[in-house]
mmCIF file as Biopython writes it, N, C-alpha, C and O atoms, coordinates in Angstrom:
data_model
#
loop_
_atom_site.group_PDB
_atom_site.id
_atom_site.type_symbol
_atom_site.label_atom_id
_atom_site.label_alt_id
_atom_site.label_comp_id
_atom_site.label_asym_id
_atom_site.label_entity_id
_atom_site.label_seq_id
_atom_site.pdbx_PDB_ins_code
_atom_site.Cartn_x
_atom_site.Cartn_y
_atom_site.Cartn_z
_atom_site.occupancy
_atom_site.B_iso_or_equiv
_atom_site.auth_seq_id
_atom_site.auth_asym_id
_atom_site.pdbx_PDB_model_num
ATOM 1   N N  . UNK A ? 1  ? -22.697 88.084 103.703 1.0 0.0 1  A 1 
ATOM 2   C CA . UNK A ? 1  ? -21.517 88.098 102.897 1.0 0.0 1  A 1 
ATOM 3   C C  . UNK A ? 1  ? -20.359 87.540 103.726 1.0 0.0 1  A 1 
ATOM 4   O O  . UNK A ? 1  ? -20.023 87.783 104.885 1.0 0.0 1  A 1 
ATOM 5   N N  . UNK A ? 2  ? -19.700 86.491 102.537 1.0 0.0 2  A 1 
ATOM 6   C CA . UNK A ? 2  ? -18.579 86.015 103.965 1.0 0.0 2  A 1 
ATOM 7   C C  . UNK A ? 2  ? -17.128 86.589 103.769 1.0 0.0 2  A 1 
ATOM 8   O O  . UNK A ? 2  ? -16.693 86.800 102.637 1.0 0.0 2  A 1 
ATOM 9   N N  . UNK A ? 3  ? -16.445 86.816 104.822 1.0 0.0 3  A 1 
ATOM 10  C CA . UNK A ? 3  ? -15.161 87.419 103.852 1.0 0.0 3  A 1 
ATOM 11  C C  . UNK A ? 3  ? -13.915 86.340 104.406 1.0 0.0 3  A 1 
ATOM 12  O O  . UNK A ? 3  ? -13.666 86.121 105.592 1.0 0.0 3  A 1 
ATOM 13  N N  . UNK A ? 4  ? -13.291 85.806 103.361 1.0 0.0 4  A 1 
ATOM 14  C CA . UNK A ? 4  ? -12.351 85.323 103.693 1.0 0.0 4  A 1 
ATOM 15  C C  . UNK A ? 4  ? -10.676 85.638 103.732 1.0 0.0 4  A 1 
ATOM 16  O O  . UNK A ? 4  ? -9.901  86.149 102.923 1.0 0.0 4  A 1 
ATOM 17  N N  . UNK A ? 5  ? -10.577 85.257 104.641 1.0 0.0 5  A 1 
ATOM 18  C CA . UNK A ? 5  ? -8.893  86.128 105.279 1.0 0.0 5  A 1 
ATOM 19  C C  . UNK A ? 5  ? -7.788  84.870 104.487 1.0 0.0 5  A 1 
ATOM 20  O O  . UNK A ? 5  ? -8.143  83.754 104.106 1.0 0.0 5  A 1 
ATOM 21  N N  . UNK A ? 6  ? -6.796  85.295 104.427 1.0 0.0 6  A 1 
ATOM 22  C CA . UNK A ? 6  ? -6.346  85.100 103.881 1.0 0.0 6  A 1 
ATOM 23  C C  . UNK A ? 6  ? -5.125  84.145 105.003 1.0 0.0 6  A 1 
ATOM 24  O O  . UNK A ? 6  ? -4.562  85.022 105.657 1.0 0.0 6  A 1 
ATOM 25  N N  . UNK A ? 7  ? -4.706  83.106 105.315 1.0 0.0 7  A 1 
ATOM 26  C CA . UNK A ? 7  ? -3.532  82.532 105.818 1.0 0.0 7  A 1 
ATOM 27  C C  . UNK A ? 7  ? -2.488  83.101 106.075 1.0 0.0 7  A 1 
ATOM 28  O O  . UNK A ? 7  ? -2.075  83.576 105.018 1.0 0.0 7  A 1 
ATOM 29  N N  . UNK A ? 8  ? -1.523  83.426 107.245 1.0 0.0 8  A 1 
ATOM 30  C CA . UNK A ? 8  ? -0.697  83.808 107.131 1.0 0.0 8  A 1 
ATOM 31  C C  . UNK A ? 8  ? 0.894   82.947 106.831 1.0 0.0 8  A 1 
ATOM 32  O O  . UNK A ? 8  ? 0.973   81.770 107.186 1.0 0.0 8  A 1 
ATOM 33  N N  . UNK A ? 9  ? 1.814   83.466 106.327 1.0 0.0 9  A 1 
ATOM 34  C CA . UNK A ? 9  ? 2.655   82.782 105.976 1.0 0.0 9  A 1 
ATOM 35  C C  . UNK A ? 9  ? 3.924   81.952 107.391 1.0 0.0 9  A 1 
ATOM 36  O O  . UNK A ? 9  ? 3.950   82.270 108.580 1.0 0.0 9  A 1 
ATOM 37  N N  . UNK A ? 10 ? 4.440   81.331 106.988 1.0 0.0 10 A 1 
ATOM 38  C CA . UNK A ? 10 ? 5.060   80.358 108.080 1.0 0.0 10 A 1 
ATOM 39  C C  . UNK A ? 10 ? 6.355   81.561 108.080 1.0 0.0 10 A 1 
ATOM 40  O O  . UNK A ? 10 ? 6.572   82.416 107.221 1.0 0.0 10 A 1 
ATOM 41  N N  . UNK A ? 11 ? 6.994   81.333 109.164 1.0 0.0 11 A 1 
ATOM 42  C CA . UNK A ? 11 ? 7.977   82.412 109.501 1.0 0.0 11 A 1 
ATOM 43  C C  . UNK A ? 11 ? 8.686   81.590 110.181 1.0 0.0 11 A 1 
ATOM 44  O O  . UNK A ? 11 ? 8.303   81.080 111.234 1.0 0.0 11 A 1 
ATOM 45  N N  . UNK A ? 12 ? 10.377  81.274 109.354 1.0 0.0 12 A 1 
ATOM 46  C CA . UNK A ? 12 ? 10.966  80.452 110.317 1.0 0.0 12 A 1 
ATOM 47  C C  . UNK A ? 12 ? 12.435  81.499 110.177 1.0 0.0 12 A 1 
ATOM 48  O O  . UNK A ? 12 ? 13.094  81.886 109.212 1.0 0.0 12 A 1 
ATOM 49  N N  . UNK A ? 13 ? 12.563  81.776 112.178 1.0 0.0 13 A 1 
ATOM 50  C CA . UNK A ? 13 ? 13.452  82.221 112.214 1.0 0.0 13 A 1 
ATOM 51  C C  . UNK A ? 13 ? 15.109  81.574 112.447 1.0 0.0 13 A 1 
ATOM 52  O O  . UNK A ? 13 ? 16.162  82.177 112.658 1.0 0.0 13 A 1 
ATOM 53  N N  . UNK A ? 14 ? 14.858  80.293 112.327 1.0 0.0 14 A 1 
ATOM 54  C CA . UNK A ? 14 ? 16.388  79.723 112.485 1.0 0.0 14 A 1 
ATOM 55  C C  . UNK A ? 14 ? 16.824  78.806 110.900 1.0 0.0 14 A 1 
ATOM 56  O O  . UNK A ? 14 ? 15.961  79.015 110.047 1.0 0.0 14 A 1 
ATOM 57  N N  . UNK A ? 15 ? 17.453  78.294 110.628 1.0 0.0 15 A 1 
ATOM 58  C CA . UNK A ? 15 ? 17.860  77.326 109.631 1.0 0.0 15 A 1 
ATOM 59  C C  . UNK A ? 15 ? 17.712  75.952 110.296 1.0 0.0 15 A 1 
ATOM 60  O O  . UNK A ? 15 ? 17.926  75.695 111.481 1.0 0.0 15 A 1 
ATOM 61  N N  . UNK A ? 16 ? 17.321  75.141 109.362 1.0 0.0 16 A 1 
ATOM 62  C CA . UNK A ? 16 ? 16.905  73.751 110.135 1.0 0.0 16 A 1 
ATOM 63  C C  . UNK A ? 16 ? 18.177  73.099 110.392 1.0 0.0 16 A 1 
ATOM 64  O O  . UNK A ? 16 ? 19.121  73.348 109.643 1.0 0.0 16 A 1 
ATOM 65  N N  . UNK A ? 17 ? 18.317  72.250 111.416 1.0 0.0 17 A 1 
ATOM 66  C CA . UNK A ? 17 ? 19.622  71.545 111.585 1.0 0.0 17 A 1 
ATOM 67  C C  . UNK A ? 17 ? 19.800  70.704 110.681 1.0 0.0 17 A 1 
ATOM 68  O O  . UNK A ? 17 ? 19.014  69.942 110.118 1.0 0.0 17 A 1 
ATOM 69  N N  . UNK A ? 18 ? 21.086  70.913 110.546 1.0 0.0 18 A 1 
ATOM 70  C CA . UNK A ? 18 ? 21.773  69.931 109.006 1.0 0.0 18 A 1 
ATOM 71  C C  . UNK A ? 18 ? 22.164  68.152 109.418 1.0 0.0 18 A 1 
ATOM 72  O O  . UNK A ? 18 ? 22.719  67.943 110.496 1.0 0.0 18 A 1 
ATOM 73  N N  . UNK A ? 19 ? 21.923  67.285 108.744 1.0 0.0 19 A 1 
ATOM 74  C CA . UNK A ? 19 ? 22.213  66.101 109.166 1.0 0.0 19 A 1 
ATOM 75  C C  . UNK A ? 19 ? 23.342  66.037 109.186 1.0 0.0 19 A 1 
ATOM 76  O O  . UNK A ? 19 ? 23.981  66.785 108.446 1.0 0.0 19 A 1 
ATOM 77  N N  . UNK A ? 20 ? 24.333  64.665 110.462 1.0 0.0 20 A 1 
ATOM 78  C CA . UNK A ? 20 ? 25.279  64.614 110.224 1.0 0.0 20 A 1 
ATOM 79  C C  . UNK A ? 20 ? 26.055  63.026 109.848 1.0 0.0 20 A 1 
ATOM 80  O O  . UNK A ? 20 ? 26.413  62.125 110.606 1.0 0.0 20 A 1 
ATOM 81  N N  . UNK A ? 21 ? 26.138  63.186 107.999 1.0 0.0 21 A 1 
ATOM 82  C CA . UNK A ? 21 ? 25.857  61.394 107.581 1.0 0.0 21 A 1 
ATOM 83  C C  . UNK A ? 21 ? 27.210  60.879 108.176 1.0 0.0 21 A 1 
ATOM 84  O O  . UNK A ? 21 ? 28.054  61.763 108.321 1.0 0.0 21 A 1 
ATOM 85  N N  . UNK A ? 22 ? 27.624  59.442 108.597 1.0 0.0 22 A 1 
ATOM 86  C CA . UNK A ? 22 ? 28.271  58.441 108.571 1.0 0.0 22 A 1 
ATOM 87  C C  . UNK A ? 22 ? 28.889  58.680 107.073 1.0 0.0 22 A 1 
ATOM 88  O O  . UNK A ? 22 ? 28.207  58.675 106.048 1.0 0.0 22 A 1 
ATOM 89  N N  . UNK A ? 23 ? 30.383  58.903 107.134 1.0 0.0 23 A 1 
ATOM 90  C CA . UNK A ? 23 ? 31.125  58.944 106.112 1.0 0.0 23 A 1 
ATOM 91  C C  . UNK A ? 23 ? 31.046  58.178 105.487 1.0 0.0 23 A 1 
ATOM 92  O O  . UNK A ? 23 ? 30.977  57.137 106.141 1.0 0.0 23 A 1 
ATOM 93  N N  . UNK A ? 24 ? 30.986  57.932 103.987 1.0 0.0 24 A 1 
ATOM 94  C CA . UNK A ? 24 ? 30.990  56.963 103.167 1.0 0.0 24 A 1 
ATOM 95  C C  . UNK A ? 24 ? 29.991  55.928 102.946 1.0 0.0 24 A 1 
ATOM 96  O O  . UNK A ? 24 ? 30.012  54.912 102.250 1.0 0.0 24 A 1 
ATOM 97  N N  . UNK A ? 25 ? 28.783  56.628 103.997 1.0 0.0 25 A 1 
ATOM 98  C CA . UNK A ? 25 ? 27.650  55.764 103.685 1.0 0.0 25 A 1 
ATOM 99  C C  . UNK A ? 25 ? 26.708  55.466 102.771 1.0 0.0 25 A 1 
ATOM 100 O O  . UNK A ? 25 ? 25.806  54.972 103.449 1.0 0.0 25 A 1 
ATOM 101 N N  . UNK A ? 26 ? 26.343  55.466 101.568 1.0 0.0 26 A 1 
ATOM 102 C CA . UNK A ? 26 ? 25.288  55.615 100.439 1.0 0.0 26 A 1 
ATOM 103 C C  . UNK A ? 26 ? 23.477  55.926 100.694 1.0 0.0 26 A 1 
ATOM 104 O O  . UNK A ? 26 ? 22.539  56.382 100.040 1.0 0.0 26 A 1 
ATOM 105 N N  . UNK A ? 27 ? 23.802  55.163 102.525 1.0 0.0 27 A 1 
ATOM 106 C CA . UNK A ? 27 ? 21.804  55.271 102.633 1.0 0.0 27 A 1 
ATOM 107 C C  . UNK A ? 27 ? 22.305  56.853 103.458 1.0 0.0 27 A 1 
ATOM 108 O O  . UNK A ? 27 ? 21.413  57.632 103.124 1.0 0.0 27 A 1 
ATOM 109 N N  . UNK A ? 28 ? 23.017  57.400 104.094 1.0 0.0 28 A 1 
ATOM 110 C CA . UNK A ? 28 ? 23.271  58.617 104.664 1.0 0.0 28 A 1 
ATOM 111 C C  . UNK A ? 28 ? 23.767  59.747 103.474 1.0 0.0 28 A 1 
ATOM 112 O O  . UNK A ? 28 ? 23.394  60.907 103.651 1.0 0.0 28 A 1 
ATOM 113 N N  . UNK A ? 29 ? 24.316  59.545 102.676 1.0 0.0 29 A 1 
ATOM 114 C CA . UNK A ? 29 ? 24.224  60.130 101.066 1.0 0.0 29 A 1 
ATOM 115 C C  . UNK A ? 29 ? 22.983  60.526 101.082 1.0 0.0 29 A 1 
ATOM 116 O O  . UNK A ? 29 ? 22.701  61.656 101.481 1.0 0.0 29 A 1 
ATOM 117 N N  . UNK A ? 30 ? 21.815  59.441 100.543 1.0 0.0 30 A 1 
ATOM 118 C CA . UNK A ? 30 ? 20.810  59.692 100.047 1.0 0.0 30 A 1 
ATOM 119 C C  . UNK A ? 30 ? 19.782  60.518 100.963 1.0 0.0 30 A 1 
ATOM 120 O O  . UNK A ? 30 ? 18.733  61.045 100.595 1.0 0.0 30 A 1 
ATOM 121 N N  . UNK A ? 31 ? 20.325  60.501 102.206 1.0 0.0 31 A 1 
ATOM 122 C CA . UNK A ? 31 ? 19.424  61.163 103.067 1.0 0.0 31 A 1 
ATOM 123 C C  . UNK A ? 31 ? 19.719  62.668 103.227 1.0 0.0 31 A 1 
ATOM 124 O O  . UNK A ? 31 ? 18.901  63.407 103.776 1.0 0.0 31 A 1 
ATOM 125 N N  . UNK A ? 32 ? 20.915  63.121 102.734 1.0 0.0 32 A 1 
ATOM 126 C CA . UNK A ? 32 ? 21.457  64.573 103.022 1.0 0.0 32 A 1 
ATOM 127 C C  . UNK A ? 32 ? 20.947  65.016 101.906 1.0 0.0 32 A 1 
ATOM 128 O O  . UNK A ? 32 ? 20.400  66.116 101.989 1.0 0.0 32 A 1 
ATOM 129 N N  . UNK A ? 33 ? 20.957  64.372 100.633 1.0 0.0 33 A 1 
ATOM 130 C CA . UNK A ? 33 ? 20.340  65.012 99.039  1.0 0.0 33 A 1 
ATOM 131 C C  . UNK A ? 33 ? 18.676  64.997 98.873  1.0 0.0 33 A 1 
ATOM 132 O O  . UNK A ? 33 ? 17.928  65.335 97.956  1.0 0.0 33 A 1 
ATOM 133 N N  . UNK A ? 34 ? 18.464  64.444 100.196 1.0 0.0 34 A 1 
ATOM 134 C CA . UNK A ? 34 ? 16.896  64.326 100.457 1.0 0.0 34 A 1 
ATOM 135 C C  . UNK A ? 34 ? 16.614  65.921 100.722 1.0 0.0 34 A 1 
ATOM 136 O O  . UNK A ? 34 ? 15.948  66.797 100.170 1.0 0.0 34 A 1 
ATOM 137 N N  . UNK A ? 35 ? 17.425  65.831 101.790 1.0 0.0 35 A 1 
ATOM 138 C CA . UNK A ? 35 ? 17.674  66.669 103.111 1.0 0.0 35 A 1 
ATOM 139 C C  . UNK A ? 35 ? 17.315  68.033 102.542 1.0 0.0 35 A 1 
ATOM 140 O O  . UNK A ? 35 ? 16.311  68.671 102.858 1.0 0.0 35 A 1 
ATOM 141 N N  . UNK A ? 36 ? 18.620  68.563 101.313 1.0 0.0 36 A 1 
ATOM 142 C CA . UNK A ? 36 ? 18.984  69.472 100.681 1.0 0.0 36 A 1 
ATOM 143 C C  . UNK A ? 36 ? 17.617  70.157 99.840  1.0 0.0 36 A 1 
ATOM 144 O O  . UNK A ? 36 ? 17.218  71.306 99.650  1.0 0.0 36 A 1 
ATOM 145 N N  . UNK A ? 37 ? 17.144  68.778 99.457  1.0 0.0 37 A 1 
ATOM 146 C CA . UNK A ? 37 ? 15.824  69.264 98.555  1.0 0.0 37 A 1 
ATOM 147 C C  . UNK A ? 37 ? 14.887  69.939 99.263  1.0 0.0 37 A 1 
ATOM 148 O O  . UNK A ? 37 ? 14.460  70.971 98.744  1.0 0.0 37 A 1 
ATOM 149 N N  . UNK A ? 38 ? 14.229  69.439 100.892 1.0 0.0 38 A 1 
ATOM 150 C CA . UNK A ? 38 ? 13.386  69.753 101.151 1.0 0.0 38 A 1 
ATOM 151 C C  . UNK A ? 38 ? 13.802  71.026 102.190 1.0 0.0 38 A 1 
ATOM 152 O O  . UNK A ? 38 ? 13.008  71.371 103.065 1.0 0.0 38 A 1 
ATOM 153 N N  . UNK A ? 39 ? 14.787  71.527 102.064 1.0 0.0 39 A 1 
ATOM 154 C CA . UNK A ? 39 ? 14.953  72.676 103.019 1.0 0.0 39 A 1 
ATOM 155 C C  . UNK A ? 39 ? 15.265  73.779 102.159 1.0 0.0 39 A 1 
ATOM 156 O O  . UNK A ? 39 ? 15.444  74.806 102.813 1.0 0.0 39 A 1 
ATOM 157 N N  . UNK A ? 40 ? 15.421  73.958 100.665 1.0 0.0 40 A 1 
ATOM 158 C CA . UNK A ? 40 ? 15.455  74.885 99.743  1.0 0.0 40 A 1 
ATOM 159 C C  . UNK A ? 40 ? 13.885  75.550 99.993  1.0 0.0 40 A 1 
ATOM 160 O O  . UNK A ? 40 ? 12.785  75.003 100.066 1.0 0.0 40 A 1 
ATOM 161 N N  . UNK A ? 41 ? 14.141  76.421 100.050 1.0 0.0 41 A 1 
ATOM 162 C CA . UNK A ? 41 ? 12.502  77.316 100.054 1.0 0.0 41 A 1 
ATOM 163 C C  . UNK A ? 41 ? 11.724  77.657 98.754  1.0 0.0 41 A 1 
ATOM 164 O O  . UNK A ? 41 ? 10.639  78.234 98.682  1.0 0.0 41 A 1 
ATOM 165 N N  . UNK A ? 42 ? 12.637  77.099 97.557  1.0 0.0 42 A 1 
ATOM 166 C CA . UNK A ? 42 ? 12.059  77.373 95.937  1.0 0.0 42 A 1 
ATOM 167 C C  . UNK A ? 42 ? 11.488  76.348 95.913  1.0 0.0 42 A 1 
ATOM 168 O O  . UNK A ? 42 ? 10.537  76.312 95.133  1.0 0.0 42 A 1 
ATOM 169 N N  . UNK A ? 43 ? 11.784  75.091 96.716  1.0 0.0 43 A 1 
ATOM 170 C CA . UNK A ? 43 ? 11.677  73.868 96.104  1.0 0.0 43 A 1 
ATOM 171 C C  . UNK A ? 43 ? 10.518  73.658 96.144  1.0 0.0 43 A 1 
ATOM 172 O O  . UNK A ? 43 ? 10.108  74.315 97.101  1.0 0.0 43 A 1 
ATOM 173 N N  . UNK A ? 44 ? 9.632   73.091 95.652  1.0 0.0 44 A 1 
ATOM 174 C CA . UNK A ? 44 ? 8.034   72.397 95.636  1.0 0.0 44 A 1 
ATOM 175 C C  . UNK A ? 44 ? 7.902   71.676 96.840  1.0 0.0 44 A 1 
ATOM 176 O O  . UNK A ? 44 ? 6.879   71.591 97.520  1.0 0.0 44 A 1 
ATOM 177 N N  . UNK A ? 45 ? 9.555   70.904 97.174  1.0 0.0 45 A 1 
ATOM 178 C CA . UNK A ? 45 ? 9.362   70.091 98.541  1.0 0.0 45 A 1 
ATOM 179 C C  . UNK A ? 45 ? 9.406   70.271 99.298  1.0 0.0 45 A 1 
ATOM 180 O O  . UNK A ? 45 ? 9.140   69.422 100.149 1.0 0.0 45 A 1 
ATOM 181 N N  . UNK A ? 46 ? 9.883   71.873 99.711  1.0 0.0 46 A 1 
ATOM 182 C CA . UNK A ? 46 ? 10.017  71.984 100.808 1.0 0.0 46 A 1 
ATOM 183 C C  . UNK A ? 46 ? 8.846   72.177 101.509 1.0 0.0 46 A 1 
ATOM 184 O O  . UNK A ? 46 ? 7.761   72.730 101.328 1.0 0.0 46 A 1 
ATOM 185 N N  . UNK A ? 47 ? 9.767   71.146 102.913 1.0 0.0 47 A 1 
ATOM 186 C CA . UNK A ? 47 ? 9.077   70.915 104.163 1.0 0.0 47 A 1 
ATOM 187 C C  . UNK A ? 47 ? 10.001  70.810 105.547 1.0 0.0 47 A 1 
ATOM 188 O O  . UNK A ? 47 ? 10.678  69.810 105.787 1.0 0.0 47 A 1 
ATOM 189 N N  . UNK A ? 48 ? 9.945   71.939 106.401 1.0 0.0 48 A 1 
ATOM 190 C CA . UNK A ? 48 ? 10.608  71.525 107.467 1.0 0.0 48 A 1 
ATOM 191 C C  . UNK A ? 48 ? 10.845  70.808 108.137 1.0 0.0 48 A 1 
ATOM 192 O O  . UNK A ? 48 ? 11.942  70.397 108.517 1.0 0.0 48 A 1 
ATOM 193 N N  . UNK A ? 49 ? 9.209   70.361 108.566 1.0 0.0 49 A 1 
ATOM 194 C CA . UNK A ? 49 ? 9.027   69.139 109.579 1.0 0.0 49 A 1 
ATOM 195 C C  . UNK A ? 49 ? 9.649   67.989 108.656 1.0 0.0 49 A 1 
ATOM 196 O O  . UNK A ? 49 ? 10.193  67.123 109.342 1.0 0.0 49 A 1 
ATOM 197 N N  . UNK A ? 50 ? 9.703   67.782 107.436 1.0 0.0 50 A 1 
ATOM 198 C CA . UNK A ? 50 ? 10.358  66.804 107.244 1.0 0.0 50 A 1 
ATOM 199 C C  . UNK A ? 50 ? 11.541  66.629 106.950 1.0 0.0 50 A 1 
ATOM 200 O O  . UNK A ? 50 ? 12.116  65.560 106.747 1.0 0.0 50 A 1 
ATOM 201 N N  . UNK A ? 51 ? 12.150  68.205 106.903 1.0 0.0 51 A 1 
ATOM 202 C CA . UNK A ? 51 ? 13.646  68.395 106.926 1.0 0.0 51 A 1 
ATOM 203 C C  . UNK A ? 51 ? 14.289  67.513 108.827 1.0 0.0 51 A 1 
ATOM 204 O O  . UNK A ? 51 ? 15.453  67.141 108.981 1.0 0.0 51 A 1 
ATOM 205 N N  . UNK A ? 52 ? 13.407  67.412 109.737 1.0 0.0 52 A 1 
ATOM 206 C CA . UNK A ? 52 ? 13.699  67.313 110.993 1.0 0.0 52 A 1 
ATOM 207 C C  . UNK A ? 52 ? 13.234  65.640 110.851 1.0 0.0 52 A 1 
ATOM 208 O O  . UNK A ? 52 ? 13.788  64.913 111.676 1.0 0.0 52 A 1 
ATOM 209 N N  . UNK A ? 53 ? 12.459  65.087 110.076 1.0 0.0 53 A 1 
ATOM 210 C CA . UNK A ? 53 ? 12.416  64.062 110.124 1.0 0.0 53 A 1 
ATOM 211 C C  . UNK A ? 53 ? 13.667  63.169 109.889 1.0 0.0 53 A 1 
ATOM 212 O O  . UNK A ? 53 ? 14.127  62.258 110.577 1.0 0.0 53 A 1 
ATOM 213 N N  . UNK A ? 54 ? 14.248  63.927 108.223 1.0 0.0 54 A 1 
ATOM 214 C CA . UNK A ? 54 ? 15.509  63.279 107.694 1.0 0.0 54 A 1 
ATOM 215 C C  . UNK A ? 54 ? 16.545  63.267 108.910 1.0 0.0 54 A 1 
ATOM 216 O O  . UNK A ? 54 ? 17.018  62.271 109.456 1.0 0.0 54 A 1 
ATOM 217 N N  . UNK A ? 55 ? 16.794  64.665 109.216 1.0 0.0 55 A 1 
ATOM 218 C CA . UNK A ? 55 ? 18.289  64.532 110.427 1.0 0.0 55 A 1 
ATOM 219 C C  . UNK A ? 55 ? 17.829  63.815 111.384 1.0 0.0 55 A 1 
ATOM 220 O O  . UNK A ? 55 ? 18.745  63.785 112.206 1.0 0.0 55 A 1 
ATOM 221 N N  . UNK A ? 56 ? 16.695  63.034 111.900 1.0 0.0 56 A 1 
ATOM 222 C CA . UNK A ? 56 ? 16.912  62.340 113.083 1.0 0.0 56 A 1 
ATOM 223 C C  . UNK A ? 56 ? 17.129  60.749 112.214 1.0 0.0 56 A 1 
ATOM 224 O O  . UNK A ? 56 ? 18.147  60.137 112.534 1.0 0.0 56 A 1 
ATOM 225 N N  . UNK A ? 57 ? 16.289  60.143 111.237 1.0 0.0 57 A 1 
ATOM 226 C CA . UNK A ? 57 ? 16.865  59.327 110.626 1.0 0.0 57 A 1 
ATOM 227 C C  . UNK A ? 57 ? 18.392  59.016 110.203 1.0 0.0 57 A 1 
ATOM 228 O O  . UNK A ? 57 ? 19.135  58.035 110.257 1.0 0.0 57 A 1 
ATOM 229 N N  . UNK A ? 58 ? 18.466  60.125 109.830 1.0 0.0 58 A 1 
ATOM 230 C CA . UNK A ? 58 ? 20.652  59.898 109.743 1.0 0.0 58 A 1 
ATOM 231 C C  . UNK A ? 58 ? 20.844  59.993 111.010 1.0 0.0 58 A 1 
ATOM 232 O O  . UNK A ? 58 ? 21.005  58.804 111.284 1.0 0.0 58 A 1 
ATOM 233 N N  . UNK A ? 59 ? 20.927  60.465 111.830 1.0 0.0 59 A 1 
ATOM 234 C CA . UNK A ? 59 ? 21.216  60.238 113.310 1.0 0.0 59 A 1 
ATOM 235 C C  . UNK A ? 59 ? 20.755  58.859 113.790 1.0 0.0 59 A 1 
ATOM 236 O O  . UNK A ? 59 ? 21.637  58.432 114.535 1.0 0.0 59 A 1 
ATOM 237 N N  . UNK A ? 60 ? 20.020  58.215 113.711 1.0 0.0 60 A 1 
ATOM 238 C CA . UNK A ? 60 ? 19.913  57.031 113.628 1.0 0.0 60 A 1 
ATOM 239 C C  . UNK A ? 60 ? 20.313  56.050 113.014 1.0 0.0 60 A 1 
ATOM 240 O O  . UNK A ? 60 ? 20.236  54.929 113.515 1.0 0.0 60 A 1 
ATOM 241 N N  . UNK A ? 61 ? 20.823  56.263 111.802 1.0 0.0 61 A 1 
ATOM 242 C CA . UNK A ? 61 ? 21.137  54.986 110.584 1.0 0.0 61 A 1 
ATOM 243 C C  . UNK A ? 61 ? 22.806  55.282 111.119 1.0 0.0 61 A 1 
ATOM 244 O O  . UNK A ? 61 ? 23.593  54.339 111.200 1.0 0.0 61 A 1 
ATOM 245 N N  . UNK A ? 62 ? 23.296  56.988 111.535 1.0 0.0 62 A 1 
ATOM 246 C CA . UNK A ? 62 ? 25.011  57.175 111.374 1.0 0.0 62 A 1 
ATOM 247 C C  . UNK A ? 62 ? 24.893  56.186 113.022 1.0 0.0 62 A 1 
ATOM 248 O O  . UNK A ? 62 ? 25.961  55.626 113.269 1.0 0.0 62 A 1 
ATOM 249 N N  . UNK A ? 63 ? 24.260  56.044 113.630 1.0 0.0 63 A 1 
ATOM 250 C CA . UNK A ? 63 ? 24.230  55.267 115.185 1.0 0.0 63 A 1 
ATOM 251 C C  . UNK A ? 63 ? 24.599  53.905 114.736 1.0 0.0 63 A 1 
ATOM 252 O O  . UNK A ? 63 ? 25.701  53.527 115.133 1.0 0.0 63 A 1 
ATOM 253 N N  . UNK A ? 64 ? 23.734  52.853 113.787 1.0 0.0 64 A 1 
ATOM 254 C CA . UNK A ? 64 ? 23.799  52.109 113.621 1.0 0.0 64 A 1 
ATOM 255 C C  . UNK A ? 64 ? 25.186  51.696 113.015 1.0 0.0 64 A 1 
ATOM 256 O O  . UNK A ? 64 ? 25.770  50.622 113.161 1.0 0.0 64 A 1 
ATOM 257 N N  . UNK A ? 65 ? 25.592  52.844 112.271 1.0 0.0 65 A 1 
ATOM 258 C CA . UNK A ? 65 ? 26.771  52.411 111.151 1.0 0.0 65 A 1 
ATOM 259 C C  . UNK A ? 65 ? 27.825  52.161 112.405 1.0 0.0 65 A 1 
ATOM 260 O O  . UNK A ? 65 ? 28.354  51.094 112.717 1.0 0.0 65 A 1 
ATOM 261 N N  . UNK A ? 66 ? 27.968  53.398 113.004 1.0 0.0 66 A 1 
ATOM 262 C CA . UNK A ? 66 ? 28.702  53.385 114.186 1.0 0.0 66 A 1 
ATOM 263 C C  . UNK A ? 66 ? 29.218  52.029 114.684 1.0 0.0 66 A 1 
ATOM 264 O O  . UNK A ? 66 ? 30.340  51.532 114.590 1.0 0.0 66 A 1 
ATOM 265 N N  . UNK A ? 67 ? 28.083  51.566 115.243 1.0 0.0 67 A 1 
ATOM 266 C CA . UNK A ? 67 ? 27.782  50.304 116.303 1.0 0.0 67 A 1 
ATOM 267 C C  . UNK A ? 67 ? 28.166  49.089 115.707 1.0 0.0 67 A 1 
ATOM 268 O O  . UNK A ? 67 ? 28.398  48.112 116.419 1.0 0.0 67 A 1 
ATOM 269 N N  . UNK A ? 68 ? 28.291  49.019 114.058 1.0 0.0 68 A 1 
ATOM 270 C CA . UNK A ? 68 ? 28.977  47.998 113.473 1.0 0.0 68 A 1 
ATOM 271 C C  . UNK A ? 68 ? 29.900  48.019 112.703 1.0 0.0 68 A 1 
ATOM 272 O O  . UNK A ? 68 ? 30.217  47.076 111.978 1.0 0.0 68 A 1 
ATOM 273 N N  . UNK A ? 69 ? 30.553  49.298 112.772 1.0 0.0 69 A 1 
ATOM 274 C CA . UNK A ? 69 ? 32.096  49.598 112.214 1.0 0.0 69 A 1 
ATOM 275 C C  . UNK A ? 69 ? 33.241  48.490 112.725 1.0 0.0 69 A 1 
ATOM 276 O O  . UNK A ? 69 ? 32.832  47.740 113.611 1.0 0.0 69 A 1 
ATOM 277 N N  . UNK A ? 70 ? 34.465  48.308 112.334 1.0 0.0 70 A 1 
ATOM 278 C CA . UNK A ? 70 ? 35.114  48.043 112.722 1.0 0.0 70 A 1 
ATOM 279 C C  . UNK A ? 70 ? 35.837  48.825 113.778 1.0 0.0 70 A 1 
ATOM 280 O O  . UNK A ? 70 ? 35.813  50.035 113.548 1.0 0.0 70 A 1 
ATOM 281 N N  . UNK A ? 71 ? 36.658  48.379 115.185 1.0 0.0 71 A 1 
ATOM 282 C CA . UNK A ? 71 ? 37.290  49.533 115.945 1.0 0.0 71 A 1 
ATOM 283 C C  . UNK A ? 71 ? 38.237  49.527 115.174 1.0 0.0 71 A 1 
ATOM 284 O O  . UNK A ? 71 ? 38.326  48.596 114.373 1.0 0.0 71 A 1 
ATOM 285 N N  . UNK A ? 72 ? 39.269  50.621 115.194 1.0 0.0 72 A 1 
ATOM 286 C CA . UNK A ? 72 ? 40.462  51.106 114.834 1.0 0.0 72 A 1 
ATOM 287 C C  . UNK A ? 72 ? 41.232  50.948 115.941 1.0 0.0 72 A 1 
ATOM 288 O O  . UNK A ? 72 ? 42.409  51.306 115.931 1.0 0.0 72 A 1 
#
């Protein structure tokens, strides 16, 4: 007889880090409303690891915006 156990559940004790978009950007927009979806815990999408995927992508795209802003 086999008995099967049951999975235990994921236990996350911190809040995932929040992205931080390049003001006024539309592809850094779309990445925080990404963001938002997959770090809700109701959501179907949520996924951490890919909540950590999005904030390093905006950290990357707000780098780029950066690097070709105009100076002030």
């Amino acid at each position: 007889m086999a008995i099967f156990m049951k999975q235990p559940q994921e236990v996350h004790l911190t809040e995932p880090i929040s992205p931080n978009p390049y003001p006024g950007c539309d592809v850094c927009a779309a990445l925080v409303r990404e963001w938002i979806a997959v770090t809700e815990p109701a959501s179907p999408l949520f996924d951490l690891a890919k909540a950590h995927r999005i904030v390093d992508e905006t950290r990357d795209h707000r780098n780029q915006d950066e690097a070709t802003a105009p100076a002030i």
